[in-house]
N, C-alpha and C positions, 0 to 999 in steps of 0.2 A: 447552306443558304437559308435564311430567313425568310418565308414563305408569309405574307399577308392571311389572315382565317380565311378570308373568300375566296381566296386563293388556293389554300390548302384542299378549301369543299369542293372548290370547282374541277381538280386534280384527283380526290377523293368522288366523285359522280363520274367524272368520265372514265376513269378504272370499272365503276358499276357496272360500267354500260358494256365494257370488252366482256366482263364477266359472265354478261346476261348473253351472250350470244354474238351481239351486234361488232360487224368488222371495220364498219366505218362509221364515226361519231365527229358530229358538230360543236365545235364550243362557243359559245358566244358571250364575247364580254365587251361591254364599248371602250370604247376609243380612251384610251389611256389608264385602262384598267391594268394592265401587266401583261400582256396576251403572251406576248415573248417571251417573260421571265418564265407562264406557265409550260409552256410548251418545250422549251429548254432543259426544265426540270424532268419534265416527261423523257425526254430525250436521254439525258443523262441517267433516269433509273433503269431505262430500257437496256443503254449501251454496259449498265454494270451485269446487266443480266445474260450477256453475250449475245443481244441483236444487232442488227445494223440497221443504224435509223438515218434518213436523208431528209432534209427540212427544204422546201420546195416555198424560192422565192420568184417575183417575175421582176424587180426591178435592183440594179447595184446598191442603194440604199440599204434594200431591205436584207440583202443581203450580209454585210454590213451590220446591220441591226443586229443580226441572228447570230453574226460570228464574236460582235463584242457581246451580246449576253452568256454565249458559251465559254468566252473566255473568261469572263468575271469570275464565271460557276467553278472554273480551273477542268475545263471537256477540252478535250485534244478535238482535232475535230479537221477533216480538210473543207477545199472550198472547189465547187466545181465551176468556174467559170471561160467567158470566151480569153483567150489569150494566154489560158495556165491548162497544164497538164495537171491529171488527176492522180490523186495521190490518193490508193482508196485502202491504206494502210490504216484507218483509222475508225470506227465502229460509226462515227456522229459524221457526215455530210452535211453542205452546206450547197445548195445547188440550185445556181439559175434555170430557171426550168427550160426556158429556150434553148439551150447549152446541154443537157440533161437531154433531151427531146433527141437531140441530133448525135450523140453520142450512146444509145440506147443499145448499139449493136455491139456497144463493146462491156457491157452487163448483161449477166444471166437474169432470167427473168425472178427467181427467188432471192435476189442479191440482196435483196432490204427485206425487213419482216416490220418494218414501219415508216411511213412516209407520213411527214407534216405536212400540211397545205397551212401556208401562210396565207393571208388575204382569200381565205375560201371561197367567199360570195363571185370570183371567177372560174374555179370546179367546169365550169361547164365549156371554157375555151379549148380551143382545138387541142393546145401541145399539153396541157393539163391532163383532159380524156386519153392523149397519148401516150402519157409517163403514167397514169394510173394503170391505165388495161395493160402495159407491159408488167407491172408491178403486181397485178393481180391478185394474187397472194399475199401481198404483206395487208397488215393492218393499216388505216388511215384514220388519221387525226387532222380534222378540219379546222381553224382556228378564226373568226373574222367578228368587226362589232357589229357588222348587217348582213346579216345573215340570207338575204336577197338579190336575184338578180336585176338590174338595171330596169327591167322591164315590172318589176314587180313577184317575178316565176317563183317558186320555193326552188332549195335545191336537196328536195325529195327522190331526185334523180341518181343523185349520186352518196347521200349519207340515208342510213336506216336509222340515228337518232340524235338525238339533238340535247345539249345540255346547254343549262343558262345558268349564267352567271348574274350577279346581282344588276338592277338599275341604273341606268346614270343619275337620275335622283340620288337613288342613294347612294352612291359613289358621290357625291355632291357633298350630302348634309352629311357623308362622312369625312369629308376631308381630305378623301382621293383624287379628287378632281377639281379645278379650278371653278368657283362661282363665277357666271357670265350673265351681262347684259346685254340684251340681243333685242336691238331697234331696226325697227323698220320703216325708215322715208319713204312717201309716199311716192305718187310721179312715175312707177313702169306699169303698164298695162301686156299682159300673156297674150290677148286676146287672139285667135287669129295667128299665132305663132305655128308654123308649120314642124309635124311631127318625125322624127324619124327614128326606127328601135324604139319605139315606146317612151324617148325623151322629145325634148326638143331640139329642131335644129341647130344648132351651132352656128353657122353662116347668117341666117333668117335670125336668130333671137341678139348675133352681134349686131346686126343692122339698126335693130331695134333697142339694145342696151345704151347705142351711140346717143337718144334721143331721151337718155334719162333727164327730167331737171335737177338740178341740183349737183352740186360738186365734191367729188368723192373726198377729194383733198379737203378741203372745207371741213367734210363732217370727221376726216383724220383730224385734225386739228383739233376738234371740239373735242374730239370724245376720247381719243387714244393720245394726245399730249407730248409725241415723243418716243412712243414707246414701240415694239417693234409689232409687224402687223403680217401676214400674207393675204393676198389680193387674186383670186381664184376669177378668172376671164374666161371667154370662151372660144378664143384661140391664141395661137402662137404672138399672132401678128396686134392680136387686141392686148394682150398681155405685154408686150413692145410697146405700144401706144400708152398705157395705163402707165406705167412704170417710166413714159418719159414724161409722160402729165406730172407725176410728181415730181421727178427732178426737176422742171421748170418753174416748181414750186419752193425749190432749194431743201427738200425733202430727201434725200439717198433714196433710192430705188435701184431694182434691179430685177428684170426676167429671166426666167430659169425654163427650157425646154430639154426633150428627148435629144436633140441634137448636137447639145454638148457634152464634152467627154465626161467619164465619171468624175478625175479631178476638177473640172471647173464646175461641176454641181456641187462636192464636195466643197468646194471652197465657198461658195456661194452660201448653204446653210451655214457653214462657222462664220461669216459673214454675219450672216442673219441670227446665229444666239450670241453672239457678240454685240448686237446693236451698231458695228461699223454700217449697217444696211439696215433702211428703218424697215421698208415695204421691199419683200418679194413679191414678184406676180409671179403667174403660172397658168396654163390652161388645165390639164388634168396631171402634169406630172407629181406635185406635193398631193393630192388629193388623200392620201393615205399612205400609212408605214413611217410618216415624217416625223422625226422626235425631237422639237427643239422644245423644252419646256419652257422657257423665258418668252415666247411669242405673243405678246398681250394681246392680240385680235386678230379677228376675221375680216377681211372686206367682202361681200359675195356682189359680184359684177357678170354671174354668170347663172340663169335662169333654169333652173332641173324639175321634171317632174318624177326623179328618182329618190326616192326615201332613202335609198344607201350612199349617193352623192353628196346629197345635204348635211347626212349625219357627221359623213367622211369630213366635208371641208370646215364644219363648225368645229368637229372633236382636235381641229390642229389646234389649236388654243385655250385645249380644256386642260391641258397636262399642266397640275400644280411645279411652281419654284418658287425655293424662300425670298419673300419681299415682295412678291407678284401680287398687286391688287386683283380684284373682278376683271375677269377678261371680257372682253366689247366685240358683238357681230353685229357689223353695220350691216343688214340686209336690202341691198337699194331694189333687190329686184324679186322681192314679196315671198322668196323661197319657203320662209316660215309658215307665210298666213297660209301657201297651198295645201305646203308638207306637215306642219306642226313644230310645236316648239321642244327643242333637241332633248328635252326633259321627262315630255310625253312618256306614257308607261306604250311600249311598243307589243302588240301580241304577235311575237315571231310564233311561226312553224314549220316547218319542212315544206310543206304545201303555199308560203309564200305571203304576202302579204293580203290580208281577206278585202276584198273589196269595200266593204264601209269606211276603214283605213286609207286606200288609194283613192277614193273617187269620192266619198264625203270631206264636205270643208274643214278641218283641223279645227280643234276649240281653245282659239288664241284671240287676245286682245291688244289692240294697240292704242295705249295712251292717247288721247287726243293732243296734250300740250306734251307731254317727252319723248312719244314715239316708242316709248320702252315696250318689250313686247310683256305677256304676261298670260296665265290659264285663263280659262272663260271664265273660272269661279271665282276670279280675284274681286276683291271689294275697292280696294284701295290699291294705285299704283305703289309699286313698290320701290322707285326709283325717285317719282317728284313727289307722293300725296294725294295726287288728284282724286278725288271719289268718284267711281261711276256712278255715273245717271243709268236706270234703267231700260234700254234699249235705246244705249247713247250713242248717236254718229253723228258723224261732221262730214264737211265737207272739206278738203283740204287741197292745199297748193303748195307747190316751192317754188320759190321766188329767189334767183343768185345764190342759191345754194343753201338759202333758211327757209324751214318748215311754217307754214305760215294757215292760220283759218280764215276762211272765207264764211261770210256773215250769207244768210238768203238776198237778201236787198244786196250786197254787193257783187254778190253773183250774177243776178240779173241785170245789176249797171253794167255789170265785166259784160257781159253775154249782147246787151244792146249798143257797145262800141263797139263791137266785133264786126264791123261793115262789112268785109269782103268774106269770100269762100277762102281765100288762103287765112283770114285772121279767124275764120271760124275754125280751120286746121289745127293752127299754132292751140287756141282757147281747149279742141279736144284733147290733144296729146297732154296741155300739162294738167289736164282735171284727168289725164286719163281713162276718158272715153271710152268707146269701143269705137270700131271705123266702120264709118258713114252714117256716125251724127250731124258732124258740118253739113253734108249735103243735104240733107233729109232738114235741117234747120235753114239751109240756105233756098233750096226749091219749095220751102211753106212761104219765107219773105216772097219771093217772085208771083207766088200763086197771089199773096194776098195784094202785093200791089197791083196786080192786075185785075184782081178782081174774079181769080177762077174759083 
């Protein structure tokens, strides 16, 4: 197999690292760098050396994933899942780890001298710690593009080092990865969104996605033309909802959860790289491991303040195919401006994401007329033209689903037809407020009409 050079180094570093002592090593490469192709290769030099190595997946996809690149390499290889007996005739495994978890008693504990972790940045869930600490012994190879727990945590807990792989920049300006425009409509406000595990709610931020202005389909139209898209929700039943919004639009859609069987997910993506299916939705199931390369965009309808979520659901549409323009992440609900733009140079380390990174503002601009997003350094959008003005803001509104500027004097005409406390509501949500401006605007009129 023909091995990419970053590919080669990044295969060549983490050998260093078993050399230098270290038994369990981090790899990190984003999202549609090869991870699997790397790790496969690992696999197979291991399995020639007479180890036995088990590649540890958590979802049927990824499993999937890991047995069609071992087959390509030509790796015998079995698969350990629910519903198939184990065939452990074979040096390369393939194993659900759920499945793996619950079948532990029927493996010696030296039975592997190397275990993969697919998707590492989970390392820390229960059946994960379970199949490692019976494993003990063997060597582990961590493989993921965020290298982060959901909350921000390193996972210094469980790898002694860490190897990096190149940029998504540069994985960009090389050709690896598909170039995206990634706009962001104005119209969701966080504020006040209730927290839980260090994200946001999910119930509380549906509540509140439902009152975005502006129409997702609408901005499909404009900006993705046709072309195939995933639509990332923040639950089952919003990703139902999304997904019928566009059919009503005479749009194809279709939702994808945990609860259907492997073949109807299965059918569902060759659905979706075939273009029979323009928009999937989903709540967290495509989030990662999803490989359709033809997928021209993102929609993000689901608010995170997880750096590894964001990177996860934007990288589904960075994977290059021949004829594929600029991929498009509609971000309706400001993930970008929190997080940063998916380009940002990231400073991973075992220790996690440093606080300046999680809790200072991201250095992203957005276009005042295209919305396009862009670095803080940029002079000139790179999408319309526009030139910034030095510490340019506007004021902005969506109006039926177009982006629109609001002048100071029209502000204040909009602001004094606002008669009532529900028209002062309606005026907050679509300037995006924080809540309890209406009131706090509504009890100064009352004071002043009376004269307090």
């Amino acid at each position: 197999m023909n091995l990419r050079p970053y590919q080669q180094q990044l295969i060549t570093d983490i050998r260093l690292q078993y050399q230098l002592g270290h038994h369990r090593v981090l790899a990190v490469l984003p999202t549609g760098g090869g991870k699997t192709v790397c790790f496969s290769y690992i696999a197979q030099s291991a399995a020639r050396k007479g180890n036995r190595v088990c590649i540890l997946v958590h979802r049927a996809e990824l499993l999937d994933q890991a047995s069609r690149a071992l087959t390509s390499m030509g790796v015998p290889h079995g698969r350990i899942a629910a519903g198939r007996s184990m065939d452990l005739s074979h040096a390369v495994q393939v194993a659900s780890v759920q499945t793996l978890a619950r079948r532990l008693h029927k493996l010696p504990a030296g039975f592997f001298q190397l275990l993969v972790v697919d998707e590492a940045h989970h390392t820390n869930a229960g059946q994960w710690a379970t199949v490692l600490q019976h494993f003990q012994t063997a060597h582990v190879l961590g493989v993921t593009a965020t290298p982060c727990r959901g909350d921000g945590r390193g996972l210094g807990d469980h790898y002694q080092a860490m190897v990096l792989g190149p940029s998504a920049a540069w994985l960009t300006d090389n050709g690896y990865l598909a170039s995206a425009r990634v706009l962001a409509p104005p119209g969701f406000d966080s504020t006040g969104l209730r927290k839980r595990m260090g994200d946001f709610d999910t119930k509380d931020a549906e509540q509140r996605v439902t009152t975005i202005m502006g129409d997702c389909c609408s901005h499909y139209r404009k900006h993705l033309a046709g072309q195939t898209a995933i639509a990332f929700c923040c639950s089952v039943a919003h990703a139902e909802a999304v997904a019928a919004l566009f059919m009503s639009q005479g749009i194809p859609a279709a939702s994808i959860d945990g609860s259907m069987t492997t073949d109807q997910r299965r059918d569902l993506l060759q659905a979706l790289g075939t273009g029979r299916i323009k928009v999937l939705t989903s709540c967290s199931l495509i989030g990662e491991g999803v490989d359709v390369p033809s997928v021209g965009g993102c929609i993000l309808l689901r608010p995170t303040q997880s750096v590894g979520l964001h990177l996860q659901m934007i990288g589904r549409c960075l994977r290059p195919s021949p004829g594929k323009p600029a991929a498009v992440v509609l971000d309706h609900v400001g993930n970008t401006l929190r997080l940063g733009h998916h380009l940002e140079d990231r400073d991973w380390s075992l220790d996690g994401i440093k606080k300046r990174d999680s809790d200072r503002a991201p250095s992203v601009k957005v276009c005042p007329v295209c919305f396009a997003t862009s670095m803080s350094a940029t002079q000139v959008c790179p999408d319309c033209g526009h030139v910034f003005a030095p510490q340019e803001t506007r004021e902005l509104k969506v109006v039926d689903g177009e982006l629109q500027e609001l002048t100071t004097r029209e502000r204040k005409r909009e602001q004094g037809n606002a008669q009532s406390l529900e028209d002062l509501r309606q005026l907050a949500q679509q300037r995006g407020y924080k809540r309890g401006w209406a009131e706090r605007v509504y009890q100064a009129r009352l004071a002043k009409r009376h004269g307090l």
